[in-house]
C-alpha positions in Angstrom: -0.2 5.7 19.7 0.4 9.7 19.4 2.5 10.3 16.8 1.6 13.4 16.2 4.8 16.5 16.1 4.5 19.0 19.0 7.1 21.3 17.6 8.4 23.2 14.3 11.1 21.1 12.7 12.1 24.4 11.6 12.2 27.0 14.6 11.4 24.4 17.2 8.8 26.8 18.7 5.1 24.9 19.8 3.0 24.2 17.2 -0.7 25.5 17.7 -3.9 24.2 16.3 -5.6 26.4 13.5 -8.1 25.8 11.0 -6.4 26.3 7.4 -8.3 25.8 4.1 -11.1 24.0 6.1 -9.0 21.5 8.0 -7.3 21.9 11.4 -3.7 21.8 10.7 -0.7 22.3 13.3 1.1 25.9 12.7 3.9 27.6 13.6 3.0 30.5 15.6 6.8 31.8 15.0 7.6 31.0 11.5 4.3 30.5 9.8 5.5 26.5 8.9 2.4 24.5 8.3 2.2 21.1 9.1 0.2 18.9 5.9 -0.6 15.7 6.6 -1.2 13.5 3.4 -1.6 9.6 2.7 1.5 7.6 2.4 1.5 5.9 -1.5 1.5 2.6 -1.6 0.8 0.0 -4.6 -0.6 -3.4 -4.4 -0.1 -5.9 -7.1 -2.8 -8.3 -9.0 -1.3 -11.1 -10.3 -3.0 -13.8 -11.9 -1.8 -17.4 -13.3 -2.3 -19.2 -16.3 -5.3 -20.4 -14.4 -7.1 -17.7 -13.6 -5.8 -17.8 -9.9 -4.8 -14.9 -7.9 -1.6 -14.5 -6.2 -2.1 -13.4 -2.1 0.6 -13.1 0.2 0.0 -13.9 4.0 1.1 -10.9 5.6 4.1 -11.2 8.4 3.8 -7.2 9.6 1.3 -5.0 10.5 -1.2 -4.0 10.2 -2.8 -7.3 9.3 -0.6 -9.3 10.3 -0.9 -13.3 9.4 -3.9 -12.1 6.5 -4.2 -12.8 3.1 -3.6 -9.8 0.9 -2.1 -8.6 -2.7 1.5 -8.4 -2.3 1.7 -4.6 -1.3 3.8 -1.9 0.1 5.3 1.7 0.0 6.5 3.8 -2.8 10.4 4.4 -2.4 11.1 8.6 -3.4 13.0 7.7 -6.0 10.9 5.2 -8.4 7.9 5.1 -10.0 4.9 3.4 -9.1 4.9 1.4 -12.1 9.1 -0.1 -10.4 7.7 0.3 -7.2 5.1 -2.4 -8.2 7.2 -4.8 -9.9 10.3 -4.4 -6.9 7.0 -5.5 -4.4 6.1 -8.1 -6.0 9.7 -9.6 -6.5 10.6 -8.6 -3.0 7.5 -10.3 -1.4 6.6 -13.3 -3.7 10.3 -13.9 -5.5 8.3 -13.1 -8.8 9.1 -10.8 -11.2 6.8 -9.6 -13.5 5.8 -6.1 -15.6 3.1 -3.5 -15.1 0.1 -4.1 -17.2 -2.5 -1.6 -16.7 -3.4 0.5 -13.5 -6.9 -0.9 -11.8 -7.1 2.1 -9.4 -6.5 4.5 -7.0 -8.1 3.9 -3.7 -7.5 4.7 0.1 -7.2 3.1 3.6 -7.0 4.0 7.1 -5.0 1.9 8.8 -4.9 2.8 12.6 -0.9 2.8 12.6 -0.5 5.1 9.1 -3.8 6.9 9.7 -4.3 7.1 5.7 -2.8 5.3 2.7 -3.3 5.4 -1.0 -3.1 2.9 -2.8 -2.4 2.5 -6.2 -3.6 -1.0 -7.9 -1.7 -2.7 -11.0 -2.4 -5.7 -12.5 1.1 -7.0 -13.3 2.0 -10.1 -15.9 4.7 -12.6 -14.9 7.7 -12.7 -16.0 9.7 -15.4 -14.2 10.5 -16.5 -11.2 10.0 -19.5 -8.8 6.8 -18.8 -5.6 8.7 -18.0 -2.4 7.7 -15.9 0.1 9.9 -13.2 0.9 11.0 -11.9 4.3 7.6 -9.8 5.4 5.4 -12.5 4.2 4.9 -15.9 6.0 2.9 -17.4 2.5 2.7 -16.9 -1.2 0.1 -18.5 -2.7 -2.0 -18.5 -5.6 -5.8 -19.4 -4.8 -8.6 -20.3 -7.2 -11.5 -17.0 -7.9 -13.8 -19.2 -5.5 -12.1 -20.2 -2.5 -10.1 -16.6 -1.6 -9.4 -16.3 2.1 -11.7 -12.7 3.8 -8.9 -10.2 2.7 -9.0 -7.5 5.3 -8.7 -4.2 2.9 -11.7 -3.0 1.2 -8.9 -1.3 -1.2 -7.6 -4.6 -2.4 -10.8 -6.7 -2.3 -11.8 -3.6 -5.3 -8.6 -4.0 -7.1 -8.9 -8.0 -7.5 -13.0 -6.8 -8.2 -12.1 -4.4 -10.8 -9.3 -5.9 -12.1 -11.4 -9.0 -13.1 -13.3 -7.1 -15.1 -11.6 -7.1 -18.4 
């Protein structure tokens, strides 16, 4: 899939390839408008119970789709990461819960959003009764030993590193 912009959003003249600052970006030949690409930010969420088990979702979009994962997903422009952690975690699982500490800052490429960063919290729980929510098809917790593959290296690292401590 091509998703990539042909034409200034601000003169609407053809954009042409030039190397800027030691990457090829797409400029406006007219205006001078330089097209940046950067990762979309993203959180993901390490939860674990009174039992040591951590909390996976089974994932009902893409990319991924029907995989084990942290509970995950975009950064809205107006919160923080620290809200857009907790609004994730109630939204997907039907937990609430509160940041604890940051684990990391990591990156994926995912074919459909070319590059992501993630940013990893563990997060304590609150209340709230399991239930997965409308992009998940499972919420479960599963014991240290017997996780499903997850398929991103980011949040294999965060439920690594966050084990740590």
């Amino acid at each position: 899939m091509n998703t990539e912009i042909k034409y200034c959003p601000m003169c609407r003249t053809l954009l042409k390839k030039k190397k800027l600052e030691e990457y090829p970006r797409l400029v406006c030949p007219e205006c001078g408008w330089i097209n940046y690409e950067n990762p979309i930010p993203s959180v993901a969420i390490l939860l674990k119970n009174q039992n040591n088990e951590i909390l996976l979702v089974k994932r009902g979009v893409e990319p991924e789709k029907g995989k084990w994962a942290l509970p995950s997903g975009f950064i809205e422009v107006e919160e923080t990461t620290e809200d857009a952690a907790t609004r994730e975690l109630k939204e997907e699982t039907n937990l609430r819960g509160k940041t604890k500490r940051l684990i990391g800052v990591y990156t994926e490429h995912p074919e459909i959003y070319k590059s992501v960063l993630v940013i990893g919290y563990e997060v304590e729980f609150i209340s709230g009764s399991l239930l997965a929510g409308s992009d998940c098809s499972g919420a479960k917790f599963f014991p240290l030993e017997e996780l499903p593959p997850i398929p991103f290296s980011s949040h294999r690292k965060i439920i690594k590193e966050g084990l740590k401590d």
